[in-house]
Biopython code that builds the backbone (N, CA, C, O; Angstrom):
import numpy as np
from Bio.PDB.StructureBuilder import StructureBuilder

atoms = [
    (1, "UNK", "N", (188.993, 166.062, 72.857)),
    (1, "UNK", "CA", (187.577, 166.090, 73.154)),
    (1, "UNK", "C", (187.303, 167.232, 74.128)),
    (1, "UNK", "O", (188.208, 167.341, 74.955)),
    (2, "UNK", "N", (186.300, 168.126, 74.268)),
    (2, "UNK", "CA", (185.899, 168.999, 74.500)),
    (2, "UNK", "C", (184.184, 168.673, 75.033)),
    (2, "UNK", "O", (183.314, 168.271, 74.261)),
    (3, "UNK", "N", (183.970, 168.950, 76.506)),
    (3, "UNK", "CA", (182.901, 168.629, 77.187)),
    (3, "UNK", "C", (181.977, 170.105, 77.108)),
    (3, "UNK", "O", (182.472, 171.026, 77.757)),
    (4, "UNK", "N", (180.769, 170.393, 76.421)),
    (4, "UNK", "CA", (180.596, 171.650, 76.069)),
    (4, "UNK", "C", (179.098, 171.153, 77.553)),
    (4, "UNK", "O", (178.284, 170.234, 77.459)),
    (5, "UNK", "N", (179.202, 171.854, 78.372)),
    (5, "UNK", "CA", (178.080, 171.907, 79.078)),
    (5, "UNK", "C", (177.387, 173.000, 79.411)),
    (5, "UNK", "O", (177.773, 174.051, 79.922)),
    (6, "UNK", "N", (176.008, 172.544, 78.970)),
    (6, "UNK", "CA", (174.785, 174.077, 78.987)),
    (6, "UNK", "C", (174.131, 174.124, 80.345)),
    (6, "UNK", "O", (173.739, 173.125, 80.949)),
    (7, "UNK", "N", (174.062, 175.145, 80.697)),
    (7, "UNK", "CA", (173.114, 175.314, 82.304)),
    (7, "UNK", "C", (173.810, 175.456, 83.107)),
    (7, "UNK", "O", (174.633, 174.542, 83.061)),
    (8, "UNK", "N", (174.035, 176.227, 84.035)),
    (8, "UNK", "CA", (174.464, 176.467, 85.381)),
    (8, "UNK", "C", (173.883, 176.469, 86.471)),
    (8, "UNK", "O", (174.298, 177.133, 87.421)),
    (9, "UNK", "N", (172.526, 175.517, 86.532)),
    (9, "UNK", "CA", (171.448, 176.075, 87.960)),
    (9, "UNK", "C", (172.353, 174.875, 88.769)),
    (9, "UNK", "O", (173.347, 174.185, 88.541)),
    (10, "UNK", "N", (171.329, 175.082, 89.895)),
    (10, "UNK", "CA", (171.906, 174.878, 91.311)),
    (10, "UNK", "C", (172.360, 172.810, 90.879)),
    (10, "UNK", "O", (173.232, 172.106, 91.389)),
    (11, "UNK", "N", (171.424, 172.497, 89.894)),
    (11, "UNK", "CA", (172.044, 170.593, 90.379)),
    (11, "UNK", "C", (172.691, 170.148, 89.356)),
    (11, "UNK", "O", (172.717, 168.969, 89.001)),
    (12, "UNK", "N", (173.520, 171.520, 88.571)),
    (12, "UNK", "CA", (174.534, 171.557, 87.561)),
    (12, "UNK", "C", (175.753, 171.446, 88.368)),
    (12, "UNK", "O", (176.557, 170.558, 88.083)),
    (13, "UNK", "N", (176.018, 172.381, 89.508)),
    (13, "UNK", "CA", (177.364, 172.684, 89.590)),
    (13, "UNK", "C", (178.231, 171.568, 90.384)),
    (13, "UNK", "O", (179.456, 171.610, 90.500)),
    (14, "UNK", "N", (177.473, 170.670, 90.856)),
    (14, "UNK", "CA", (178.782, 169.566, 91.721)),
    (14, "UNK", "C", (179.174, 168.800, 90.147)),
    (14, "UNK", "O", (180.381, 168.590, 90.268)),
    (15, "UNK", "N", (178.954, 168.529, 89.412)),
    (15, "UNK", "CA", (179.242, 167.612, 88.460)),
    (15, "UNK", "C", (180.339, 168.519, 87.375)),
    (15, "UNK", "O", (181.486, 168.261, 87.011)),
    (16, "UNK", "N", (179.547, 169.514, 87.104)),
    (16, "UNK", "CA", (180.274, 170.593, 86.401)),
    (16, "UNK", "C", (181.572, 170.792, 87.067)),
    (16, "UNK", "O", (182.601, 170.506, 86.455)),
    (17, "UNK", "N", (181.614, 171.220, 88.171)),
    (17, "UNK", "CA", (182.781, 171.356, 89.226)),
    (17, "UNK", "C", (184.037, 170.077, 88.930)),
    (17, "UNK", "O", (185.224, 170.348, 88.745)),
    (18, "UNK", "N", (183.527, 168.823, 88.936)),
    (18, "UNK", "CA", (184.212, 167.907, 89.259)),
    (18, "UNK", "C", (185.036, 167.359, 87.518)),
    (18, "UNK", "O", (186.130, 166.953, 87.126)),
    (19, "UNK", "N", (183.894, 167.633, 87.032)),
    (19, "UNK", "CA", (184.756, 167.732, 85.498)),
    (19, "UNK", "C", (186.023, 168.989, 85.126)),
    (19, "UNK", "O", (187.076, 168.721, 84.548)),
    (20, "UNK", "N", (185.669, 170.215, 85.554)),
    (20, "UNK", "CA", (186.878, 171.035, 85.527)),
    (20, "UNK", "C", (188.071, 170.442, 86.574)),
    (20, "UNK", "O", (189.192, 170.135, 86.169)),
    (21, "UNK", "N", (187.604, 170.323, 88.121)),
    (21, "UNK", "CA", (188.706, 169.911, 88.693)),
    (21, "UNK", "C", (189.300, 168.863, 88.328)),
    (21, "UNK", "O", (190.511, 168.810, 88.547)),
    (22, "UNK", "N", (188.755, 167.929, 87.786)),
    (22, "UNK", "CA", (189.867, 166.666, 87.338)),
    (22, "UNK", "C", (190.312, 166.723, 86.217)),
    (22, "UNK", "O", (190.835, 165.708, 85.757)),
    (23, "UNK", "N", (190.231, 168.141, 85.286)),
    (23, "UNK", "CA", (190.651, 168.209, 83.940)),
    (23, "UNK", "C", (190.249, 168.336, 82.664)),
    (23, "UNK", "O", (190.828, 168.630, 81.619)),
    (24, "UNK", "N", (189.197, 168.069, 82.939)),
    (24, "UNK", "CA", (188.566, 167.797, 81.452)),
    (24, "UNK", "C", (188.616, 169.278, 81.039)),
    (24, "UNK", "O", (188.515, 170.234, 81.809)),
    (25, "UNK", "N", (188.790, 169.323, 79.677)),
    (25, "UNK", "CA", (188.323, 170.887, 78.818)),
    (25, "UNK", "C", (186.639, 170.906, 78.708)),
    (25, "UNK", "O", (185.925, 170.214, 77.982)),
    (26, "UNK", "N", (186.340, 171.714, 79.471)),
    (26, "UNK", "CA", (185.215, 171.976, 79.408)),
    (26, "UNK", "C", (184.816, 173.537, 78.957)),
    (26, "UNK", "O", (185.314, 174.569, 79.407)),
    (27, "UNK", "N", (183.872, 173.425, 78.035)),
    (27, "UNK", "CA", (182.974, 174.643, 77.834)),
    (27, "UNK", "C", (181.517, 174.970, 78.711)),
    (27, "UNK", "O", (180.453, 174.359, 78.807)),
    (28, "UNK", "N", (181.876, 175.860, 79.116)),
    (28, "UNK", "CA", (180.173, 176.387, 79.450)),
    (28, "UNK", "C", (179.684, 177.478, 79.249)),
    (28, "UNK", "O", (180.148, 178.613, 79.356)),
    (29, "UNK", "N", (178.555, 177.037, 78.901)),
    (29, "UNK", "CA", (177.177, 177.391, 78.161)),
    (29, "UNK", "C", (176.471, 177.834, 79.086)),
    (29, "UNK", "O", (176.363, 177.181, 80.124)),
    (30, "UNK", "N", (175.645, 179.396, 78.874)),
    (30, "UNK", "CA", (174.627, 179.602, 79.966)),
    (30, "UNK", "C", (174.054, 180.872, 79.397)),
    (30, "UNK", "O", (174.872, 181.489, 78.715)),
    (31, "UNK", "N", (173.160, 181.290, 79.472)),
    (31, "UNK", "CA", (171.621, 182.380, 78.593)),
    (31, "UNK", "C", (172.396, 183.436, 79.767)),
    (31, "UNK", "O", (172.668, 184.466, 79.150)),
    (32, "UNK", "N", (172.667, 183.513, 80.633)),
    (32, "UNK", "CA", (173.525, 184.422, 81.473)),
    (32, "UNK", "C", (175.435, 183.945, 81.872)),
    (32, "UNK", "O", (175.889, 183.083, 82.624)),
    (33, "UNK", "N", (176.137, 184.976, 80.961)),
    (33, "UNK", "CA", (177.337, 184.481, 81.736)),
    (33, "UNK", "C", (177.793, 185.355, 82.978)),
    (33, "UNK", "O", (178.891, 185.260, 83.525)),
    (34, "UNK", "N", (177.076, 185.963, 83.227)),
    (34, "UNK", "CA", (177.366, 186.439, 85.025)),
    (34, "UNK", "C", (176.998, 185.806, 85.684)),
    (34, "UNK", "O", (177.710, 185.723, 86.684)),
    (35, "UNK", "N", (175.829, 184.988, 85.703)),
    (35, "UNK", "CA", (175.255, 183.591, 86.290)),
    (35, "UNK", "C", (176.143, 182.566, 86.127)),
    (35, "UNK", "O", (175.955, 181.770, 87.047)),
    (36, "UNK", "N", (176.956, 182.223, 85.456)),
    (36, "UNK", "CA", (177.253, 181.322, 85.613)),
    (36, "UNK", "C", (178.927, 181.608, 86.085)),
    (36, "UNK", "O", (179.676, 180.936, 86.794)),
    (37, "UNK", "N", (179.151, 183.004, 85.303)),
    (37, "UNK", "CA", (180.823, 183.213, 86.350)),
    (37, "UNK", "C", (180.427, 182.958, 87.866)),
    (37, "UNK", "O", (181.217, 182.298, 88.541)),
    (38, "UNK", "N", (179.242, 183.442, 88.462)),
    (38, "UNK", "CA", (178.887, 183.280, 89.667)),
    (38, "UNK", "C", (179.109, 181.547, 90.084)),
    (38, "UNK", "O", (179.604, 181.126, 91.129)),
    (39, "UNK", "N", (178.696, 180.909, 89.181)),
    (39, "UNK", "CA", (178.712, 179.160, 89.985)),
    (39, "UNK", "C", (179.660, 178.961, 89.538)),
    (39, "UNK", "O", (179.902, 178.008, 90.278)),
    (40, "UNK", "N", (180.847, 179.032, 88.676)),
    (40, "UNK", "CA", (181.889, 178.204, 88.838)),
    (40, "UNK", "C", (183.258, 179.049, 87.965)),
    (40, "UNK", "O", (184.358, 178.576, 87.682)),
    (41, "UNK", "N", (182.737, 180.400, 87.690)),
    (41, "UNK", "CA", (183.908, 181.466, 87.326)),
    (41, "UNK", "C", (185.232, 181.504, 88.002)),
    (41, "UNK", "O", (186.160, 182.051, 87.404)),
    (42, "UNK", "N", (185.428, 180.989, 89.177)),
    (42, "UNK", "CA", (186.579, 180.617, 90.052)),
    (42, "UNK", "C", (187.511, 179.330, 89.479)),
    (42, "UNK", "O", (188.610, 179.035, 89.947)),
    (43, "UNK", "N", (186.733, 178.513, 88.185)),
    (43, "UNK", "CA", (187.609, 177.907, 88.064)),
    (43, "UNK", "C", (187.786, 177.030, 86.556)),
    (43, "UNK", "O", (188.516, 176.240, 85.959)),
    (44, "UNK", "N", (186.249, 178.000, 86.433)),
    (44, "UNK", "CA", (186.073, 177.487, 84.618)),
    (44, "UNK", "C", (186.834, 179.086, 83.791)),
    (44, "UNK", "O", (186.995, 180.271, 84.080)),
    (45, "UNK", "N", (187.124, 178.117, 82.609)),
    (45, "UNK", "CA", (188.310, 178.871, 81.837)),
    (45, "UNK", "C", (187.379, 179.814, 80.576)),
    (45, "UNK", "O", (187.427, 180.936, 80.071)),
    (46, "UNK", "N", (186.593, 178.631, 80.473)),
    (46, "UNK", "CA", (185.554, 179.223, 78.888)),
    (46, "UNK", "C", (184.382, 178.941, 79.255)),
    (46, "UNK", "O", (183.913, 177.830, 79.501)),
    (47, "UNK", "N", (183.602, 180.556, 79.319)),
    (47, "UNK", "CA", (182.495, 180.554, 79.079)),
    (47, "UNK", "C", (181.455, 181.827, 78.684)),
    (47, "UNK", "O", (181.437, 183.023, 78.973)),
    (48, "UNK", "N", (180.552, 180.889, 77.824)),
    (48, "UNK", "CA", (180.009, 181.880, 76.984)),
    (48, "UNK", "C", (178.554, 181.580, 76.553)),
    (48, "UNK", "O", (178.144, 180.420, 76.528)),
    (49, "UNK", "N", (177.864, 182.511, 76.254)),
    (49, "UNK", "CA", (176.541, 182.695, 76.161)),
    (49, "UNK", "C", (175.938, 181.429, 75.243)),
    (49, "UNK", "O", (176.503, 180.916, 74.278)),
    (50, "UNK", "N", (174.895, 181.138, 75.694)),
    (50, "UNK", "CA", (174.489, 180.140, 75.023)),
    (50, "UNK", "C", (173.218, 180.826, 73.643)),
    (50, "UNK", "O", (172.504, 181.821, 73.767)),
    (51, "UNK", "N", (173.286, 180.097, 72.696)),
    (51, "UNK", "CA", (172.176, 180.111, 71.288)),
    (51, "UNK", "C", (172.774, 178.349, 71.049)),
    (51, "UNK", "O", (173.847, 177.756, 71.161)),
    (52, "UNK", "N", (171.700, 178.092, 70.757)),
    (52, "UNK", "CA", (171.738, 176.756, 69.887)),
    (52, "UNK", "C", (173.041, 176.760, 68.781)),
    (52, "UNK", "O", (173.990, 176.000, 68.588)),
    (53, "UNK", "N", (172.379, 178.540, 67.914)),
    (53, "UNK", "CA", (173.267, 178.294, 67.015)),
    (53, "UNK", "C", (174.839, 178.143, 67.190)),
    (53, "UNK", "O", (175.598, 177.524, 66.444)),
    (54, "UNK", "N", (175.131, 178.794, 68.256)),
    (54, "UNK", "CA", (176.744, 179.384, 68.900)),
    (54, "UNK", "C", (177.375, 177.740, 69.288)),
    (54, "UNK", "O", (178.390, 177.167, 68.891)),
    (55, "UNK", "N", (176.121, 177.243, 70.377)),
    (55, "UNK", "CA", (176.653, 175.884, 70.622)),
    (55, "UNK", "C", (177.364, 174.726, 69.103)),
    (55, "UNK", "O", (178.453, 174.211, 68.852)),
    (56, "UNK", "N", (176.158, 174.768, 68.509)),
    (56, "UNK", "CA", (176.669, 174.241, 67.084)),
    (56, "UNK", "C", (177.774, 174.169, 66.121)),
    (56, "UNK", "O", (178.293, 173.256, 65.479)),
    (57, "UNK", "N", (178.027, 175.877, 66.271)),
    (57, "UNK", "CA", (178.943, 176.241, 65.545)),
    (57, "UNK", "C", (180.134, 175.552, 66.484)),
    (57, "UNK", "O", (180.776, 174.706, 65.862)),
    (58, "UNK", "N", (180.512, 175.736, 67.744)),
    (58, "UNK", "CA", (181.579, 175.268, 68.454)),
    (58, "UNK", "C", (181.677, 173.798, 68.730)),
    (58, "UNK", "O", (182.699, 173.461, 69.328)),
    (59, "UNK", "N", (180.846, 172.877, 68.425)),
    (59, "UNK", "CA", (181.104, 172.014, 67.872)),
    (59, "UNK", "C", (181.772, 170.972, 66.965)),
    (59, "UNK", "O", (181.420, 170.677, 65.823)),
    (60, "UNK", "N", (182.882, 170.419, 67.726)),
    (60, "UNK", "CA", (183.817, 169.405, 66.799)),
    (60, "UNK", "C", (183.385, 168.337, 66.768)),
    (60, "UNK", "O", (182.309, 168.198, 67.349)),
    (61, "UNK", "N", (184.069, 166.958, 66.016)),
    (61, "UNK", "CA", (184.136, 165.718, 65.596)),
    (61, "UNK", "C", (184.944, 165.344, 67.739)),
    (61, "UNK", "O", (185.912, 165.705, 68.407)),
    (62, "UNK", "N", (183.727, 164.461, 67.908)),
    (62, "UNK", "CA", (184.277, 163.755, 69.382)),
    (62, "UNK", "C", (183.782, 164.646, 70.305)),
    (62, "UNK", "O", (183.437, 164.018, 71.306)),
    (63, "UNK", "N", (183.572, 165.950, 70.431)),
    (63, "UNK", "CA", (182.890, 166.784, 71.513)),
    (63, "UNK", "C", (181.463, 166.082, 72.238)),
    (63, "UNK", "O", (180.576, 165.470, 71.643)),
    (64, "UNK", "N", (181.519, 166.271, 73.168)),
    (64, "UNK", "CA", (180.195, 165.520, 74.365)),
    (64, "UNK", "C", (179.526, 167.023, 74.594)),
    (64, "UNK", "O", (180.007, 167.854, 75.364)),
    (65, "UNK", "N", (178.588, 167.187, 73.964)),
    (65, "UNK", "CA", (177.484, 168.052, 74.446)),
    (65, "UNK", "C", (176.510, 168.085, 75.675)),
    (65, "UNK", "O", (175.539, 167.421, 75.309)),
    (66, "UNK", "N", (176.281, 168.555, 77.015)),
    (66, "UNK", "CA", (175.818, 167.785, 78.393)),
    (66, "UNK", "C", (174.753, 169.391, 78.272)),
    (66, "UNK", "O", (175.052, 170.585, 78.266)),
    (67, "UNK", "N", (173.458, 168.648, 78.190)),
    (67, "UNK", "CA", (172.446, 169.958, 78.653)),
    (67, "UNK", "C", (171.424, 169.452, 79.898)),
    (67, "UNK", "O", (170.735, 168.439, 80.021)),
    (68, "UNK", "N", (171.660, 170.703, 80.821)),
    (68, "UNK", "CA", (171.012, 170.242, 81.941)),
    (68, "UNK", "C", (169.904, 172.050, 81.930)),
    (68, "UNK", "O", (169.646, 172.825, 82.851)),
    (69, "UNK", "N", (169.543, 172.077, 80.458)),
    (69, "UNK", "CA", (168.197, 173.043, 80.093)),
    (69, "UNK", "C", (167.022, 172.478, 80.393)),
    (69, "UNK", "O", (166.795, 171.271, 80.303)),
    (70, "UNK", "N", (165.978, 173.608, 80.881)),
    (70, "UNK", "CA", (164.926, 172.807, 80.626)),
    (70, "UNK", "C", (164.312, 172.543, 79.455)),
    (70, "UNK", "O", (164.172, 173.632, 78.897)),
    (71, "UNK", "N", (163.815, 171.574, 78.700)),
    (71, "UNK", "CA", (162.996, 171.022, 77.600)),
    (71, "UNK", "C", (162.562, 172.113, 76.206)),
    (71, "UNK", "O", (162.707, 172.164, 74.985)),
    (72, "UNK", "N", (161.800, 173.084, 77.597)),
    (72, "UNK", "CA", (161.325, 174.406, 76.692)),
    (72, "UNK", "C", (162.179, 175.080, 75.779)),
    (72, "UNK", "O", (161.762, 176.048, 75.144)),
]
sb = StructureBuilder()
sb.init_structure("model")
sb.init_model(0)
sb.init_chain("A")
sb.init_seg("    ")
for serial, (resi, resn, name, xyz) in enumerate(atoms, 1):
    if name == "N":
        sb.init_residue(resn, " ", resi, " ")
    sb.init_atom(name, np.array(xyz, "f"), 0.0, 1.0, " ", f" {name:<3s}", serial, name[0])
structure = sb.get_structure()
């Protein structure tokens, strides 16, 4: 299983944080990946630009999709 999480703003990163440090494979997702190497590039492994479509495509059977986007 693979935790694909979108958004990197500021009341993303304690949770985001705590899922990489305890292990989980996590993906992240973000419309900027210099923004988001900035919040947690020190310790996330994969990450990459977000499109709906990109998210989709990386999408497996059991993956947890976590969007903390706004609505729009």
């Amino acid at each position: 299983m693979t935790i694909h999480w979108c958004g990197t703003g500021l009341s993303s990163i304690p949770g985001l944080r705590r899922l990489i440090e305890g292990g989980q494979s996590v993906v992240v997702w973000n419309r900027t990946v210099a923004k988001a190497a900035e919040a947690v590039g020190d310790i996330a492994r994969d990450i990459r630009p977000y499109t709906l479509e990109a998210l989709t495509a990386a999408l497996q059977p059991n993956d947890v999709a976590i969007s903390m986007l706004p609505a729009d």
